[in-house]
N, C-alpha and C positions, 0 to 999 in steps of 0.2 A: 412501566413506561412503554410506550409506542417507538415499536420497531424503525420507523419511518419520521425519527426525530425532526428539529425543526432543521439542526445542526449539520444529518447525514443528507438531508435532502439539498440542504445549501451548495454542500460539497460535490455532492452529485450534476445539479445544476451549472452550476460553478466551479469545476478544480481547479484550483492552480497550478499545480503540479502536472496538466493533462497535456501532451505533446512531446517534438521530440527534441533531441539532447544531440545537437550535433559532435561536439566533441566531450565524448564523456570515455572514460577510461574502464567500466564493468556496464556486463548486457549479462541481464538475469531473465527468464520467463517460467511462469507456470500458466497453468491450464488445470480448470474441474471440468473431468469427466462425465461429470453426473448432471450438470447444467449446462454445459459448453461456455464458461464466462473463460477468459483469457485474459493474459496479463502481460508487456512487456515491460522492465524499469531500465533503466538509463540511469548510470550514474557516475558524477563528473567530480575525482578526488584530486585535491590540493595541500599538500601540509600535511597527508595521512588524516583528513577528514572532507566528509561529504561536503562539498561545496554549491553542487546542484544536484537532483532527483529528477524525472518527468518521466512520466507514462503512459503507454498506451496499450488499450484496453477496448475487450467487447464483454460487454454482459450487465449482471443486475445494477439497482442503483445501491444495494449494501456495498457489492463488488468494487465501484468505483469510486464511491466517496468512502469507503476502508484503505484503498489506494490512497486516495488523495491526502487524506490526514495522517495514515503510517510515511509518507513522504516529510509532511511539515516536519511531523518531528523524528526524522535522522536527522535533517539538516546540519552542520556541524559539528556532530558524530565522527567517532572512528567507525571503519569497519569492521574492527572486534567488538568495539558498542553495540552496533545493530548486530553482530549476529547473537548477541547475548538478552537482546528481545523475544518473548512469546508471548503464548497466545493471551495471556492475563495481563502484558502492558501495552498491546493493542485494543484487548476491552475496555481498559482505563483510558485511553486514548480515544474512542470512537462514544465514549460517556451514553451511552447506552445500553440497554441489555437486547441481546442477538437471540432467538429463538434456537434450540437446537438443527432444526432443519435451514437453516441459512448460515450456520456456522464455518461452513466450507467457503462459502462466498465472500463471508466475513473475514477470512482467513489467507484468501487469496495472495495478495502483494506480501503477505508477512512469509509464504511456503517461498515464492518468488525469492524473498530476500534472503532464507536461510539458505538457498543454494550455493548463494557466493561463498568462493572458497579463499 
């Protein structure tokens, strides 16, 4: 499959998830070193579940349409749900295969989320 699906490209174009989250209750960030892509999430819990998600972000387009779709789906999530996420239900999630060398990129928002404590 092409790394540059029709799917990741949309997301990338397009996030919905992209921007900021005035009142949200967890600030997570990560950053690759080895590319300079960044990541900041924003996330706004109600009920002991994700109510809203948004992020922002500088770097590749895996980087940020990986963000955007690891977003869609915590959506009403615990946050022991997502941190019980890795890196094998963000590859089923992003329906594509990631090349070794963009795996970190691919990986970004999900390092981001397993910081939440």
């Amino acid at each position: 499959m092409n790394m540059y699906h029709e799917n990741i490209l949309e997301h990338c174009k397009n996030p919905s998830n992209f921007g900021n989250l005035s009142n949200f209750n967890i600030k997570t960030h990560a950053h690759n070193p080895l590319c300079g892509d960044e990541i900041e999430i924003k996330i706004k819990i109600e009920k002991n579940k994700i109510k809203d998600a948004k992020f922002t972000a500088k770097g590749c387009a895996i980087s940020l349409a990986s963000a955007d779709i690891l977003l869609d789906n915590i959506k009403n999530k615990s946050i022991n749900d997502i941190k019980k996420l890795n890196e094998k239900d963000l590859l089923k999630f992003l329906e594509v295969e990631i090349n070794p060398a963009r795996m970190n990129c691919a990986l970004l928002a999900l390092n981001a989320l397993q910081k939440i404590k």
